[in-house]
C-alpha positions as CSV (number, residue, x, y, z in Angstrom):
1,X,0.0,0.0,0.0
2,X,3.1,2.6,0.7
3,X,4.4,1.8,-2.7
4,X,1.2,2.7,-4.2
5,X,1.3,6.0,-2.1
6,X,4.8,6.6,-3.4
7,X,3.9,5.9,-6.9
8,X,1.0,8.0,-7.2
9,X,3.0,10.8,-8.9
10,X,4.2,8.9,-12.0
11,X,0.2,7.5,-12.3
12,X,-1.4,10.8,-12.5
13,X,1.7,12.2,-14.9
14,X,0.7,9.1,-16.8
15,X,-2.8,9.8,-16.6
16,X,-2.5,13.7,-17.9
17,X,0.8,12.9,-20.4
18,X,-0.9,10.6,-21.9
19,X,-3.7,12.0,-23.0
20,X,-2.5,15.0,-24.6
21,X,-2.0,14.6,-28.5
22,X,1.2,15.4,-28.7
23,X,4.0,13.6,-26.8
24,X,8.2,14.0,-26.5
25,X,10.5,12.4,-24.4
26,X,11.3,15.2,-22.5
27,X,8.0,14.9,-20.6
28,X,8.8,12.2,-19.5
29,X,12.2,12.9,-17.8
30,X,10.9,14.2,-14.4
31,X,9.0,10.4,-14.3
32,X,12.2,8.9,-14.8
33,X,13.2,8.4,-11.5
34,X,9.4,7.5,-10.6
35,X,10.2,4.6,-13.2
36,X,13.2,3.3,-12.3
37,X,11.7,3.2,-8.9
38,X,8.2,1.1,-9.9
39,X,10.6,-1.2,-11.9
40,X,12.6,-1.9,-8.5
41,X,9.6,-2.8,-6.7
42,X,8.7,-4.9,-9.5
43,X,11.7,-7.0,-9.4
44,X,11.3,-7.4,-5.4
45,X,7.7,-8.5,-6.1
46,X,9.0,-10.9,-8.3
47,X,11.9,-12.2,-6.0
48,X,9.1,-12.5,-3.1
49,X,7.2,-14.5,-5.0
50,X,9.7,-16.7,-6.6
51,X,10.8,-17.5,-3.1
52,X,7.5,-18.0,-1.4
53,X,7.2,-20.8,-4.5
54,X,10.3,-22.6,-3.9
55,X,10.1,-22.2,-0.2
56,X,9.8,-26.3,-0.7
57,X,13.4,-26.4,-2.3
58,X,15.4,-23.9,-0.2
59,X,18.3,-25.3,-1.8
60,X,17.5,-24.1,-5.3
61,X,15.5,-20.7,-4.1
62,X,19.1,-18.5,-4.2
63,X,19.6,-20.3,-7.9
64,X,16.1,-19.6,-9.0
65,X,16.1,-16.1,-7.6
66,X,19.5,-15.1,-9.0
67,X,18.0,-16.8,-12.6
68,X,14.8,-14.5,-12.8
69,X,16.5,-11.2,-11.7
70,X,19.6,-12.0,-13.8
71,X,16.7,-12.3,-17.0
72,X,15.4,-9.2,-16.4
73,X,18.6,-7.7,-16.2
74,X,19.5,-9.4,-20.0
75,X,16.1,-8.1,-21.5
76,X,16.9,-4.8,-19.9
77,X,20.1,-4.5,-21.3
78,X,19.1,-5.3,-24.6
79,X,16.3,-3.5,-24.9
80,X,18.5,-0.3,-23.8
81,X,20.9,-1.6,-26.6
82,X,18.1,-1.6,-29.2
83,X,16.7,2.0,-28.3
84,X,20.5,3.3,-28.1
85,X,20.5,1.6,-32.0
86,X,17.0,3.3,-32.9
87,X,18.1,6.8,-31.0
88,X,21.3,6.7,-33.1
89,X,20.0,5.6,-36.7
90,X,16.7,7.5,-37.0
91,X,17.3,10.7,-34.5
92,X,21.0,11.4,-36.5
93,X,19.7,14.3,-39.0
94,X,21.2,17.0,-37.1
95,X,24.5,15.5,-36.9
96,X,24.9,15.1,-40.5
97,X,23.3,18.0,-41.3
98,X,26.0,19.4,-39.4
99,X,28.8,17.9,-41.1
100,X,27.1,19.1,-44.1
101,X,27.6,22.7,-42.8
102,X,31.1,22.2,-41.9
103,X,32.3,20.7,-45.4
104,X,30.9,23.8,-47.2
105,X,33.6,25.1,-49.1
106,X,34.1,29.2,-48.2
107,X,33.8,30.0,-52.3
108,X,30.2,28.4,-52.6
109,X,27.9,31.5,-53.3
110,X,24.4,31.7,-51.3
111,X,21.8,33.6,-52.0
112,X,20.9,36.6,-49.2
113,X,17.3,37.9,-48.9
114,X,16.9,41.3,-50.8
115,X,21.3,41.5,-51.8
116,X,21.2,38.6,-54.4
117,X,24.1,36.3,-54.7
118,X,27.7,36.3,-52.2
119,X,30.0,34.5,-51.4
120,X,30.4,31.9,-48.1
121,X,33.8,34.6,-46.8
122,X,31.5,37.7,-47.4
């Protein structure tokens, strides 16, 4: 019941965030912490659980604990892995647009609003 208390917060940012139209990621960065948080008490849940069911075999409960939690651990890392490949292939316009910029030579002319055509150096 105190987690729920504790996690109130992140529910109604939920609730509001996502219902609005329009959504970015920087919304969501004061949840983060909120997040990390639920996603600890999930793993404990989990852990409780798993040991209350192998209570039976307390010899293999440590193993079977260390098994689940190290899982979630593996999907987390590859999930992070997968958004870290997204982030970086489909979010990378304005680096190369940048390197674009940089690799204009100074003698290209450009065209100004109202003074017609100069040079890069003018």
């Amino acid at each position: 019941m105190v987690a729920l208390y504790l996690l109130a917060p992140m529910y109604m940012w939920f609730a509001i965030m996502f219902t609005a139209p329009h959504k970015e990621e920087r919304f969501l960065f004061p949840v983060y912490p909120l997040i990390g948080f639920s996603a600890s008490l999930v793993l404990y849940i989990i852990w409780k659980t798993t040991a209350s069911c192998f209570a039976y075999f307390y010899k293999h409960m440590k193993e079977a604990s260390i098994l689940n939690i190290s899982g979630f651990f593996i999907i987390y890392i590859a999930l992070s892995c997968c958004r870290i490949a997204a982030l970086e292939t489909y979010y990378r316009a304005p680096m190369n647009l940048y390197k674009d910029v940089y690799n204009i030579p100074e003698s290209n002319p450009i065209i100004l609003p109202g003074k017609g055509m100069a040079s890069v150096s003018q």
